[in-house]
N, C-alpha and C positions, 0 to 999 in steps of 0.2 A: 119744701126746702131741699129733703133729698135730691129732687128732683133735676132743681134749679143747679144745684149743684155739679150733678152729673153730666148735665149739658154744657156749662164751661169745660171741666175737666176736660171731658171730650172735645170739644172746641182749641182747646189749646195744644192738643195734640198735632195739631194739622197747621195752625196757624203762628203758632208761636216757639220761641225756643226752648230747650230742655233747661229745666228748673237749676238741673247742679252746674249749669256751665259758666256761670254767674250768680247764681244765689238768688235768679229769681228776679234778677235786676230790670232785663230785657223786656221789650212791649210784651203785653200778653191779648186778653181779649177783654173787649167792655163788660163789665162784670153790672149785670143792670139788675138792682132789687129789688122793684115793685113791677109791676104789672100795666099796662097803658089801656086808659081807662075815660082818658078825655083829651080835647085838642092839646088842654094842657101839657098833658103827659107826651104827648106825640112831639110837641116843639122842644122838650125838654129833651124827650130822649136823640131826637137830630141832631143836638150838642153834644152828643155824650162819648168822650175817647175813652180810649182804652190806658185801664191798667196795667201795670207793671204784675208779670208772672206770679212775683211773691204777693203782691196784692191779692189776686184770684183767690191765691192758695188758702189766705188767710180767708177771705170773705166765706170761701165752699166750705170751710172746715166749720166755722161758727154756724154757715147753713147746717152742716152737718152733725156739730153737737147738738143744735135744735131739735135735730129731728130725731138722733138717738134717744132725747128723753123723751121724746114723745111719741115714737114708733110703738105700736104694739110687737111683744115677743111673740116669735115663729110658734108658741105653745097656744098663746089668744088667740091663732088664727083658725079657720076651720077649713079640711079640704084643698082643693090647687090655691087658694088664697093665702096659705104657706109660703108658695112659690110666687108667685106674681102679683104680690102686693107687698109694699116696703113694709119690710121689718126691721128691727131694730142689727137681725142681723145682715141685712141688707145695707145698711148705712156702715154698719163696721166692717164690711168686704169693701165697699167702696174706700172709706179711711185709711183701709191697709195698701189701696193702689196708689191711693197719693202718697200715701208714706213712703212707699218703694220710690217715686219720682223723684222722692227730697231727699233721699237715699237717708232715710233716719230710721236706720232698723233697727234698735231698741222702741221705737214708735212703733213698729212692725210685728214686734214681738207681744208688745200689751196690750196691742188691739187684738190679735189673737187670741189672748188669751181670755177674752171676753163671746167667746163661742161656746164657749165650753162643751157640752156633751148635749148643744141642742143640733147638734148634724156629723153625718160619720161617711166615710167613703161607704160605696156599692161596694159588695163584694166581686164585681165583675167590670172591668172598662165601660162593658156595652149597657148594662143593666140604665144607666140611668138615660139613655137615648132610646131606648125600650118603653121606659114609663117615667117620663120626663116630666108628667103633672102629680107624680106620686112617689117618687124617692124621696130621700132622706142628704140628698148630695147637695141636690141644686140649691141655693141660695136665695138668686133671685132671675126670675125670667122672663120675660116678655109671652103674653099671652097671645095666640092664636087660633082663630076656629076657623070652618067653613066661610062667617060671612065677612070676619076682619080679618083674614089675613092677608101680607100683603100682593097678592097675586100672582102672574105667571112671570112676570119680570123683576120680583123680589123675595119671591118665598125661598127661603132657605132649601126645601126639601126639591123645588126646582130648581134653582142655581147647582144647587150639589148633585141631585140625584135624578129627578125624571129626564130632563134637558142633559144634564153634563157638563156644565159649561165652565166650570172652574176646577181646574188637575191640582191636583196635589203633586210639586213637584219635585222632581228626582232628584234634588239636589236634596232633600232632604231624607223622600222613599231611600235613596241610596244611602245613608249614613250607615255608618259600622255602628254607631251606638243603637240605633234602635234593633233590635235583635230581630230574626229573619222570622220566629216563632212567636214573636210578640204579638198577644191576644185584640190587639188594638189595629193589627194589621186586616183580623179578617172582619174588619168594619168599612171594609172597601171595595172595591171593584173595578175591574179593567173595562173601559170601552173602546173597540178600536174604530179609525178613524177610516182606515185602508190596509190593506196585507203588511204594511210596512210600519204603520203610526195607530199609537195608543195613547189614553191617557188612562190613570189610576184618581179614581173618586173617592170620596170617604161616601157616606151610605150612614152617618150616625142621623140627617134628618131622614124620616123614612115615609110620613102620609103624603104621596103621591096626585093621589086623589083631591084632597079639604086642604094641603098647605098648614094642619094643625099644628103640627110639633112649636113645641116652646122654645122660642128662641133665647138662647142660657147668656144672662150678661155676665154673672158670679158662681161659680160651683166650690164647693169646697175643696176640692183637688188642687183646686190653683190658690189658695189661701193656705191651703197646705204646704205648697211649692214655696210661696212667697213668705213663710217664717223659716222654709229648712235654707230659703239664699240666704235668709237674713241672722241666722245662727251659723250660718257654712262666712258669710264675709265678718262676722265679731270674731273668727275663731272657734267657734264652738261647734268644732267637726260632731261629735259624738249624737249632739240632738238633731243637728243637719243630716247627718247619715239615717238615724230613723227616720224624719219626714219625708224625706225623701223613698226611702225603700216602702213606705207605709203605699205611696203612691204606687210606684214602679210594681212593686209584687205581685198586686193582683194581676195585671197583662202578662205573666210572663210565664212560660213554661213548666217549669221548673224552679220555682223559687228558691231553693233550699243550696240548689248548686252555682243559680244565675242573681242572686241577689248581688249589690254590692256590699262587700266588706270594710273592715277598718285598711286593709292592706292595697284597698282597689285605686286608692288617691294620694299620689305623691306628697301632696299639698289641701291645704286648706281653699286655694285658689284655683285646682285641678276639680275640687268637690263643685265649687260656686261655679263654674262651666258644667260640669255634667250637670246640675239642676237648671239651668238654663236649657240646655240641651232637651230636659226629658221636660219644659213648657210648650216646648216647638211639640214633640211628640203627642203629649198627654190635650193639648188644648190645639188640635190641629181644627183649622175650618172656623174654629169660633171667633173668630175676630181680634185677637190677642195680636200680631204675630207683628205690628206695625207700633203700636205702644212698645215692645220690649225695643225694635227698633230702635226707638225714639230718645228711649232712657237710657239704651246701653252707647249712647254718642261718646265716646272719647274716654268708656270706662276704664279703669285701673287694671281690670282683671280680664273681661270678654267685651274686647269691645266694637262697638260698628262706627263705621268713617261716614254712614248715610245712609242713601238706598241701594243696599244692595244689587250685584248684578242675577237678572232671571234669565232662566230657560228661555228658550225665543221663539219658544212653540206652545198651546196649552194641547199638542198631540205630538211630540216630537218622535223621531225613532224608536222602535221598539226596542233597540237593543239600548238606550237612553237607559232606561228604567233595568234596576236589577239591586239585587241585595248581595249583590259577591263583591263590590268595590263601589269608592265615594264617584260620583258623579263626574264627569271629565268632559262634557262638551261643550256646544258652545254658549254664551249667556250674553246678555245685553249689556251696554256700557255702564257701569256703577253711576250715581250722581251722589258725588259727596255732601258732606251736610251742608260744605258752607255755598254750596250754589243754591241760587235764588229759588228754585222747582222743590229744595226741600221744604218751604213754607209754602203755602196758600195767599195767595193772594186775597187781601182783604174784597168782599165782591163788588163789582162796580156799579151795581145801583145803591151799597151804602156810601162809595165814596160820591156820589153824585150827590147823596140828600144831607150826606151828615161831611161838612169842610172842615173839621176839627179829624174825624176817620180818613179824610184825604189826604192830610199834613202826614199821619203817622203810617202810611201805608207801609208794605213791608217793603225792603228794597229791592231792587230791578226791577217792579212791576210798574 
């Protein structure tokens, strides 16, 4: 049921619209709950449209309270099975991202508060990408070894690190908020391309060789992050300032001088952008960066008009990249939300088999 759950979720990231711009109203994805298991099943599931977003939501969630009562706790488990096998607090990190979706952060807040003292930040950024089957951070994570992992064209520690192939970039390397000394920075590396063009890697997957690193769906750092938003947008700077700093402190310098204070934010809404700000930082590489996208459409406070414009090189000028000033060159043409390329096109061998999924395609495709 976790499971099941997850897979929509994520499904509707790509194919559907954001929950609070309508309440949920707009198509979502086919929310299918049994398993196909005979021709039966197969003629059945050819008819099957798609729900409405609030539908999903609801359906994942009862998947989800299912599985909370009957997950085993992260304490019954023995060994990396801590980590990469659903736990009950696995199913409550997940409930906490839908929560954030349906912007119900008092939801946000009492799911958290059901972690309680079974997981604690690293005392270090890098510690838990070190020993990623054996900290106390991770949540829940996708296992891999030598003979399942997924090889030279999708393993994380290739894509990032042997190969190169994805820069982390400048538009963010440059930001004045991430500080020039921040302990998170030397989890990276320069590769140049030529005398002129570089790109900057993160270096947090690191076996080379096997492709083993565990690939992190849930850490407690971003569970962390997503109560100090959700206490920073109720108003309640005071406990949003600690979760926040609880985060940030360890990567930094100098805590005692570089932490933020009660005087660091104008506003309650100045707080809710910097904890935005240090998710892009703290959860760089791990696949976040396109969900916050997604949720923050037409927000109140920081919000995105779509897909952003990118850098138009993943090795652009060396002088591109720098921590003295935000980024200033050139970047690709934004696509707002409301053009057709911000959704996925339902795929066309379903609308070929199933005439009910052809009717509700998304539009312009």
């Amino acid at each position: 049921r976790f499971f099941r759950a997850l897979a929509h979720m994520e499904l509707l990231k790509h194919f559907s619209r954001p929950y609070h711009l309508d309440n949920g109203a707009s198509l979502g994805v086919p929310y299918r709950l049994k398993g196909i298991n005979s021709p039966e099943d197969i003629a059945e599931a050819l008819t099957k449209g798609r729900n409405t977003v609030a539908e999903c939501y609801t359906l994942a969630m009862q998947d989800l309270d299912f599985a909370e009562t009957n997950a085993q706790t992260k304490a019954q488990k023995a060994g990396i099975d801590k980590i990469v096998r659903v736990t009950k607090g696995a199913v409550v990190a997940l409930k906490i991202e839908m929560k954030q979706n349906m912007r119900d952060w008092p939801g946000v807040i009492s799911e958290f508060q059901k972690f309680g003292t079974q997981y604690a930040l690293a005392t270090s950024p890098s510690e838990v990408f070190s020993n990623n089957y054996g900290n106390n951070e991770s949540i829940f994570s996708i296992l891999n070894t030598a003979n399942t992992n997924p090889g030279v064209n999708g393993a994380l520690a290739s894509q990032f690190n042997r190969r190169s192939l994805i820069a982390i970039s400048p538009i963010l390397w440059n930001d004045q908020m991430w500080l020039v000394d921040d302990k998170r920075r030397s989890e990276t590396a320069e590769v140049a391309s030529s005398t002129t063009r570089k790109g900057v890697f993160t270096r947090k997957y690191k076996d080379v060789t096997n492709y083993a690193d565990a690939s992190p769906l849930y850490r407690y750092s971003e569970m962390v992050l997503a109560v100090a938003e959700a206490h920073a947008r109720l108003g309640a700077t005071g406990p949003a300032l600690t979760f926040l700093n609880s985060v940030r402190n360890r990567a930094l310098a100098n805590p005692t001088s570089q932490a933020y204070t009660n005087t660091s934010f104008s506003s309650s809404q100045a707080l809710v952008k910097a904890i935005l700000k240090e998710r892009r930082i703290e959860l760089l590489c791990e696949g976040k960066r396109w969900g916050d996208i997604r949720r923050l459409i037409n927000d109140d406070i920081d919000p995105t008009t779509g897909i952003p414009g990118k850098v138009v090189t993943g090795f652009p000028l060396n002088t591109y990249y720098s921590t003295s000033a935000p980024y200033s060159g050139p970047l690709t043409a934004a696509i707002p939300y409301t053009d057709k390329r911000f959704l996925w096109p339902i795929p066309q061998q379903e609308v070929i088999n199933n005439p009910t999924l052809a009717a509700q395609q998304n539009p312009g495709y």
